[in-house]
C-alpha positions in Angstrom: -12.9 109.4 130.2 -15.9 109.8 128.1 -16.7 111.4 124.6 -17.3 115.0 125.8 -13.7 114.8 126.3 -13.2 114.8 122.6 -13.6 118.4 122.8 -10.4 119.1 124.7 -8.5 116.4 123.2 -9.0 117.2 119.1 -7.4 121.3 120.0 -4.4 119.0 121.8 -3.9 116.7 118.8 -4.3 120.1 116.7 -1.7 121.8 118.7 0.8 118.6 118.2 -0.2 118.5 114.3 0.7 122.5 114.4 3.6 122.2 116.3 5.4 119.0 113.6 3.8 121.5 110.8 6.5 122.5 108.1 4.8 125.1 105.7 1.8 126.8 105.3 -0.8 123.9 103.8 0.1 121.6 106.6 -0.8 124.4 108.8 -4.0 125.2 106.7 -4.9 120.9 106.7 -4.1 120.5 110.3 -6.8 123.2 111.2 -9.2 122.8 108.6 -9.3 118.9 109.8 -9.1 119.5 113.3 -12.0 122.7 113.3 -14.1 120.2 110.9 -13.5 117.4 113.4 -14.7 120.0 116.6 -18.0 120.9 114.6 -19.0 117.3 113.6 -18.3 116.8 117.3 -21.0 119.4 118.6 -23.2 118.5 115.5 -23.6 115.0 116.9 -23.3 115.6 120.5 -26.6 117.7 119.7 -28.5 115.0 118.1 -27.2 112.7 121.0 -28.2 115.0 123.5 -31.6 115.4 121.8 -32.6 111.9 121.4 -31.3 111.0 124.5 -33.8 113.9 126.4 -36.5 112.6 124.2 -35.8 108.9 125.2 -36.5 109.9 129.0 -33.5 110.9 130.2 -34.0 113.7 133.1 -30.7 113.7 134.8 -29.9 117.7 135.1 -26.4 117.1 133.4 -26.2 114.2 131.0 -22.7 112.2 129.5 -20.8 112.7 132.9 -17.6 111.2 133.6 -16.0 112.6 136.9 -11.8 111.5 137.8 -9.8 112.4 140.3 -7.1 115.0 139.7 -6.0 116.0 143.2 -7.2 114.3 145.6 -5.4 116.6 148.4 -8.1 119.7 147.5 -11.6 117.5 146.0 -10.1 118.8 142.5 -11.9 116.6 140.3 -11.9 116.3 136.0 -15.4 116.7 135.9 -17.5 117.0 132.8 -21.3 116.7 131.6 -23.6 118.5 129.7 -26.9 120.1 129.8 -28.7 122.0 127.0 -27.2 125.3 127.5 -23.6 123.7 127.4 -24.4 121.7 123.8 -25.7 125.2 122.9 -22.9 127.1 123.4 -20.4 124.3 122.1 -22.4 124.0 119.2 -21.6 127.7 118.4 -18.0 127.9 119.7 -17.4 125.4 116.9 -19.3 127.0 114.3 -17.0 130.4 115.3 -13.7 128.0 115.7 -14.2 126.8 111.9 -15.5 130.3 110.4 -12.6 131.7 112.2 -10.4 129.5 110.3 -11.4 130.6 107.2 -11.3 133.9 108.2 -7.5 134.0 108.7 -6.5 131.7 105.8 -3.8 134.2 104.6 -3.1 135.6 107.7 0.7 136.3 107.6 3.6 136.5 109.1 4.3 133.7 112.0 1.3 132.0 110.9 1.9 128.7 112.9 2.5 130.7 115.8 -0.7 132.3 115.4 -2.7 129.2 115.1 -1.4 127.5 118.1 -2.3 130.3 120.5 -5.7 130.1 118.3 -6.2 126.4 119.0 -5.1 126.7 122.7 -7.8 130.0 123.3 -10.1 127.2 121.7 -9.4 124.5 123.8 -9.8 126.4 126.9 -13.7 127.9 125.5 -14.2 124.3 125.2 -13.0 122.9 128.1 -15.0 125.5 130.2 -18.2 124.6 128.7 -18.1 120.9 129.4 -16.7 121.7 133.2 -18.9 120.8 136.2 -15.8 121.2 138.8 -15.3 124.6 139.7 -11.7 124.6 139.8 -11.3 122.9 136.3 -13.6 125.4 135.4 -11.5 128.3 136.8 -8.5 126.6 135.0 -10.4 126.2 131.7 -11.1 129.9 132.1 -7.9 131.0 132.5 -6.4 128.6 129.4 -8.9 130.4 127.3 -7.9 134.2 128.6 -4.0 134.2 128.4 -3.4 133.5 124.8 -5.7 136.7 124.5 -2.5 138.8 125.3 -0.5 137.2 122.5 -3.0 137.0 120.5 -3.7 140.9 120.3 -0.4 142.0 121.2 1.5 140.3 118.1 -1.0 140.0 115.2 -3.3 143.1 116.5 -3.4 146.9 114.7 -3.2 149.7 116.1 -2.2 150.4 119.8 -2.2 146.4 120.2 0.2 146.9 123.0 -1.9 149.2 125.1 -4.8 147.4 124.1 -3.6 144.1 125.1 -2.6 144.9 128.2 -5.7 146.8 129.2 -7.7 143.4 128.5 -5.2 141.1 130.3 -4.9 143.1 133.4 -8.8 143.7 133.4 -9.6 140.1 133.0 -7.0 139.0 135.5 -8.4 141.5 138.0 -11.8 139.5 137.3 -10.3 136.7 137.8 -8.9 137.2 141.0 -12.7 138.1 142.5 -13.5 134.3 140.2 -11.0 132.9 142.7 -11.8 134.1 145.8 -15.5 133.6 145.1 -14.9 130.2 143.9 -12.6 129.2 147.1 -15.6 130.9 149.3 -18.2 128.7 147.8 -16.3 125.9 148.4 -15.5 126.7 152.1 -18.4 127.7 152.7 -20.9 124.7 151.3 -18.9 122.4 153.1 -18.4 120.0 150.5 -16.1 116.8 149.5 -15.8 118.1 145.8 -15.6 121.3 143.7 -18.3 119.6 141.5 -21.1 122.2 141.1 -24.1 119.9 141.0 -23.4 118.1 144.2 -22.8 121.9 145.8 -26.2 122.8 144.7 -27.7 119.6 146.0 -26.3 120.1 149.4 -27.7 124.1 149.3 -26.2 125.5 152.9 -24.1 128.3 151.9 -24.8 130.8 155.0 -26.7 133.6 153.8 -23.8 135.6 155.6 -21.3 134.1 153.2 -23.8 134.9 150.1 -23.7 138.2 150.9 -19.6 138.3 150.1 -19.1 135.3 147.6 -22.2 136.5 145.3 -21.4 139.9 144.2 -17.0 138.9 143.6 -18.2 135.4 141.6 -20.9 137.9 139.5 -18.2 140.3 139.2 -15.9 138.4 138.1 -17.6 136.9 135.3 -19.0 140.1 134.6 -15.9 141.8 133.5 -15.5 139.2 130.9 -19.4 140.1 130.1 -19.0 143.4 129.7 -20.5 144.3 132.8 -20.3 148.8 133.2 -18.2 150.4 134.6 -15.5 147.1 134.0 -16.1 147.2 130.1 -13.7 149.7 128.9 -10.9 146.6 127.9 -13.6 144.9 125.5 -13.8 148.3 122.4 -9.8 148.2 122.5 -9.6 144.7 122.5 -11.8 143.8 119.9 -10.6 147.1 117.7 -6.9 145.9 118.2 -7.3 142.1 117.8 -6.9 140.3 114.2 -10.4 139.3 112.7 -10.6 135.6 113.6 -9.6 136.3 117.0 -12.0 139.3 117.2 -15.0 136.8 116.4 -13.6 134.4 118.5 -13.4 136.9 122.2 -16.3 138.5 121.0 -18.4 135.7 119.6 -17.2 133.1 122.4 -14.9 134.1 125.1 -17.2 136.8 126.4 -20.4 134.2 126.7 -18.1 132.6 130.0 -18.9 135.6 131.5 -22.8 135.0 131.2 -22.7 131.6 131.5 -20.5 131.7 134.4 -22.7 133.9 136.1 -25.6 132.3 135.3 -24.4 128.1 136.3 -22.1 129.4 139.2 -23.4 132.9 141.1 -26.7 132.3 140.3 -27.6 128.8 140.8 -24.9 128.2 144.2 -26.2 131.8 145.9 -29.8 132.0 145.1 -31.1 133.9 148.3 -28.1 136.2 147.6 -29.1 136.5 144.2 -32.3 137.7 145.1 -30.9 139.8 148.0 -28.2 141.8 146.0 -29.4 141.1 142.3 -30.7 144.8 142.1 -27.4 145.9 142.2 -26.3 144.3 139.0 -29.6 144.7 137.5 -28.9 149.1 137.3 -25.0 148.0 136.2 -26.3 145.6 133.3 -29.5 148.7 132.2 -26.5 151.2 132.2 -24.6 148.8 130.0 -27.3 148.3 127.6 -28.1 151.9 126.9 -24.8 153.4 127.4 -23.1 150.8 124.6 -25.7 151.5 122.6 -25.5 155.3 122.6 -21.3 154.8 122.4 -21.9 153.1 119.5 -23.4 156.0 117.7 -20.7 158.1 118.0 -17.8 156.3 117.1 -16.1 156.3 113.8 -14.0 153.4 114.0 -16.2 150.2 112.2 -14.8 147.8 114.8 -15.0 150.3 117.9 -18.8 150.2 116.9 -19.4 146.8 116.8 -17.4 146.3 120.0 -20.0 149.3 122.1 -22.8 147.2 120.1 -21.2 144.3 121.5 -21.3 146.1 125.1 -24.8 146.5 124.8 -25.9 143.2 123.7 -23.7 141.1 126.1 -25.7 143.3 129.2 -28.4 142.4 127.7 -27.4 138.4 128.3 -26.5 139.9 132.2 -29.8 141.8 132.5 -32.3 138.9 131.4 -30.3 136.2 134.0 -31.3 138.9 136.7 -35.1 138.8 135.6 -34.8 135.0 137.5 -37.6 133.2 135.4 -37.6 130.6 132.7 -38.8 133.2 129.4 -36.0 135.4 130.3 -33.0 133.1 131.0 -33.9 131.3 128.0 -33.7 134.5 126.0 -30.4 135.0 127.7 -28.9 131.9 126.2 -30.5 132.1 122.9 -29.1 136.4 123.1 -25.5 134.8 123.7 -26.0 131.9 120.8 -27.4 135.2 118.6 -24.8 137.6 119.6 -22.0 135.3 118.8 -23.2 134.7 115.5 -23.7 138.1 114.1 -20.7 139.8 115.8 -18.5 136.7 114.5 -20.2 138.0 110.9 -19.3 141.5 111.7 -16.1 140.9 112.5 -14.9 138.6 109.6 -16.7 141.2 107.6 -15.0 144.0 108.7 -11.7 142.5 108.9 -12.0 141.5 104.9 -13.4 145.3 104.2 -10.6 146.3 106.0 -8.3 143.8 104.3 -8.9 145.8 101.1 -9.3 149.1 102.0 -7.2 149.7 104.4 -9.4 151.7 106.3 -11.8 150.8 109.2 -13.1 154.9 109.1 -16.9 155.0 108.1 -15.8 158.9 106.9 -13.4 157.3 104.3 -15.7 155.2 102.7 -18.5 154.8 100.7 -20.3 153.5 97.5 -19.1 150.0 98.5 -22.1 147.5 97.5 -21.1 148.4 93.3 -17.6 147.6 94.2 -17.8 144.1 96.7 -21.8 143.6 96.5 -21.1 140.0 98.5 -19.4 141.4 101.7 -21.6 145.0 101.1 -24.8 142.1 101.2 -23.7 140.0 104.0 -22.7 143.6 105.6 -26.7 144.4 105.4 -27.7 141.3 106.5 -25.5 141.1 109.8 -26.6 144.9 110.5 -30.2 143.8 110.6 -29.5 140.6 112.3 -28.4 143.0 115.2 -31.1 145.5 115.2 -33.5 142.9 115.6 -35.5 141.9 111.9 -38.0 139.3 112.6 -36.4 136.0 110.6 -33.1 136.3 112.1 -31.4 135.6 115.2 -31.7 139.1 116.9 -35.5 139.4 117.3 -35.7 135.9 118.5 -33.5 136.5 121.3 -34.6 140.0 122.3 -38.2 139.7 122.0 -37.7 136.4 124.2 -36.0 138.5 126.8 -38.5 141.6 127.2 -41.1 138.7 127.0 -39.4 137.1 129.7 -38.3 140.6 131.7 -41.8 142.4 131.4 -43.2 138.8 133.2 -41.2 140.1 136.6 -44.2 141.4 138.7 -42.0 144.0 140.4 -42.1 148.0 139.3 -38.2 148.2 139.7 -37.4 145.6 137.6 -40.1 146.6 134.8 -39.0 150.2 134.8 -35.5 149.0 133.5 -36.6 146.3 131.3 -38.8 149.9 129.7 -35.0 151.5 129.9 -33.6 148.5 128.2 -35.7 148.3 125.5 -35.1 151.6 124.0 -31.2 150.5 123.3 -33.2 148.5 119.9 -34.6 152.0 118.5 -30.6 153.8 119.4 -29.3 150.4 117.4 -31.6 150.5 114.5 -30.2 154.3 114.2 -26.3 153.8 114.1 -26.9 150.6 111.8 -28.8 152.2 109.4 -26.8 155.3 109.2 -23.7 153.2 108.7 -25.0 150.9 106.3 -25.9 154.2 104.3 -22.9 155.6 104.8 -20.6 153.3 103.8 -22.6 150.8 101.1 -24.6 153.7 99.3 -23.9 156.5 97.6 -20.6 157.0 94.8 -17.8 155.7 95.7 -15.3 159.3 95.9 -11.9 157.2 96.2 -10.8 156.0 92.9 -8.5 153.6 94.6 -11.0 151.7 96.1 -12.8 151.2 92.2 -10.0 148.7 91.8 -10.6 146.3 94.4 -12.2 142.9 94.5 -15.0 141.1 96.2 -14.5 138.1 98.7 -12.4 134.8 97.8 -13.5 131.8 98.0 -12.1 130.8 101.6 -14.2 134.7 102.9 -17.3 133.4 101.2 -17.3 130.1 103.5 -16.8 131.4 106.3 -19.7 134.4 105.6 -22.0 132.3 104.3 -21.9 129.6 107.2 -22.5 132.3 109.4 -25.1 133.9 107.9 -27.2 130.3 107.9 -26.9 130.1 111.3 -28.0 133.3 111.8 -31.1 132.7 109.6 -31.2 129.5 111.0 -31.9 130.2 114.2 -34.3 133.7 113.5 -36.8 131.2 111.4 -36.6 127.8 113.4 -35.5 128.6 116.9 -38.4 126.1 118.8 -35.9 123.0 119.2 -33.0 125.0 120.6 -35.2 127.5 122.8 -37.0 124.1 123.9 -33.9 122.4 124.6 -32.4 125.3 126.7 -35.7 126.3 128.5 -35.6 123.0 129.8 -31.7 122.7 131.3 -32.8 127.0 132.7 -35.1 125.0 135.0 -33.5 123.8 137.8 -32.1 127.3 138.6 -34.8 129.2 137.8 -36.7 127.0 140.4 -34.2 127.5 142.9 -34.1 131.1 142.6 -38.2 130.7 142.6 -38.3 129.3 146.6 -35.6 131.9 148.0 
């Protein structure tokens, strides 16, 4: 065992603290000490991972430990790390802590809640740090089932409908994960699932390609949103409680990218090049058509989910552009996207907390009446239309950058297709922020209510410096990323 097992093992010991709880301030001290713990974790696992890159290492995956689990199939406990892993972890634990704060009075069956919290958690995690495919797979599926709980229990609205529209979605992804997973395996001829030493070996038939590409793509892309297999992510996310919200939106649906990206792409590369047109159209439709969506709802969260839609295709789109500018803006889009839709949520869910009301027709005149949350409201709306200093134009300039660099017509006719979604977003966050912020407030019962408490304000504000954070000093992260995009970009370069 090594360190990076730390991340799988403080959930467990947060699940066992959660289980002996009592009342609610154990509860609250087991999982502000165990989130706290998590982020200290991926703070210094950064700083690790950056010193050790500058002292020389070059290894593609650093910190790896690799144990037998069962023997019988090459399933190994496999982990290491590269930078796109310390990046993601790094923000899973940023949106594990926020989303702690966020549902500090969550009630009723408040222990119950946070255990199937923690164990979502421990499977994001535990996926990140993967470099076996099953453990992977199994990771993957740890983090998907407590969805169904999760939204089904402490949701609103149709929470059954909505909970088992996403489950049965996600499983029917899953079952292309599998197959694709079991085919690569087969296929490469290998003594282990481990990813790295697949890639090293590199004799997937092209035949084979050709069938395990598009089910491994596919599956991951239902978790990213991928058209016409997005409809479970708006009911989901408008359904789901607000930490778990920022959590599946902020987290659980960057396994799909990332999944796509370390396994489809890197193990299939001539397939990827071959068949990558394919998703290239799905992932342009997705950007455009979430955009649009998002225009015409009425619902706060169903907009921020069809935003979300658009933004996650985005992460899809630049990993099929194949060269280092644009799969670095992917994983700086998925580090940017988590952030501000984990800021939308929380803020939403606290608006909504008060007002009882998620309908942008029922409200208005809010920034007199809760100027913090109607502030942090603005900020996070021009966070995700793109405002040079934060998050959003870093990552979406870095991916037309990186898309426009394809020298093929095809490919730059889409990424001009893609780039209009930023004008349709800067129109439905404008109008909303005017709508609802501005004006006279016309219901007297909303006059009465208060602004955020003390436990809201942490979470926002946390959120909101990682989100500026990033938009004014992004070089050390996109530096550190560009260089683990490498080996598969050059791969995908020589096929």
């Amino acid at each position: 065992m090594n360190f990076l097992s730390i991340f799988v093992l403080i959930p467990l010991l947060m699940l066992l603290g959660l289980w002996l709880s009592r009342n609610i301030a154990q509860i609250r001290a087991v999982m502000t000490t165990g989130a706290s713990a998590l982020l200290i974790a991926a703070v210094g696992l950064t700083i690790v991972y950056l010193q050790a890159r500058h002292g020389g290492a070059t290894d593609e995956m650093l910190f790896r430990a690799d144990v037998a689990w069962y023997p019988a199939l090459n399933i190994h406990y496999s982990v290491g790390v590269d930078g796109i892993s310390v990046a993601m972890l790094l923000l899973s634990a940023v949106i594990v802590f926020t989303g702690t704060f966020a549902s500090w009075r969550l009630q009723p069956l408040t222990k119950e809640y946070f255990l199937w919290f923690t164990l979502l958690s421990m499977g994001v995690f535990g996926f990140f740090i993967s470099t076996d495919l099953f453990t992977m797979f199994m990771f993957y599926e740890v983090a998907l089932i407590p969805m169904y709980l999760l939204i089904g229990v402490w949701g609103s609205g149709r929470k059954e409908y909505a909970a088992m529209k996403l489950t049965l979605m996600l499983m029917g992804g899953s079952a292309f994960l599998l197959i694709g997973i079991l085919g690569i395996y087969f296929g490469s001829g290998a003594t282990t699932m481990n990813l790295l030493e697949i890639a090293q070996l590199h004799n997937i038939p092209i035949e084979q390609q050709r069938i395990w590409f598009p089910l491994t793509f596919l599956g991951f892309g239902v978790l990213g949103a991928l058209f016409p297999f997005h409809t479970w992510s708006p009911d989901g996310h408008a359904s789901a409680p607000t930490a778990v919200s920022m959590l599946h939106a902020g987290v659980l649906m960057k396994l799909g990218g990332y999944g796509c990206f370390r396994i489809a792409m890197y193990l299939m590369p001539e397939a990827a090049q071959e068949l990558g047109w394919i998703f290239l159209v799905l992932t342009g439709i997705s950007v455009v058509y979430g955009a649009f969506s998002a225009c015409v709802q009425t619902d706060l969260k169903y907009i921020n989910a069809y935003s979300s839609v658009s933004h996650c295709g985005l992460v899809l789109f630049a990993i099929l552009m194949m060269n280092r500018t644009a799969c670095t803006g992917a994983v700086l889009q998925m580090l940017s996207h988590g952030l501000m839709t984990a800021l939308f949520f929380a803020l939403i869910g606290m608006i909504y907390g008060r007002t009882h009301t998620r309908d942008v027709r029922e409200l208005n005149g809010l920034m007199k009446i809760m100027p913090f949350l109607a502030v942090s409201y603005v900020i996070a709306g021009l966070a995700n239309l793109g405002l040079p200093g934060l998050s959003g134009f870093i990552a979406e300039m870095t991916i037309f950058n990186g898309a426009f660099q394809h020298p093929d017509t095809f490919h730059r006719v889409w990424t001009v297709i893609a780039c209009t979604s930023i004008v349709i977003t800067a129109v439905y966050i404008l109008r909303l922020v005017g709508k609802i912020l501005y004006g006279i407030c016309t219901n007297k019962h909303h006059l009465t209510l208060t602004d955020a408490t003390w436990d809201e304000r942490t979470a926002v504000i946390i959120l909101i410096a990682c989100v500026a954070g990033l938009g004014l000093a992004p070089l050390w992260i996109s530096n550190m990323i560009g260089d683990s995009v490498l080996p598969v970009v050059n791969l995908l370069a020589t096929h």
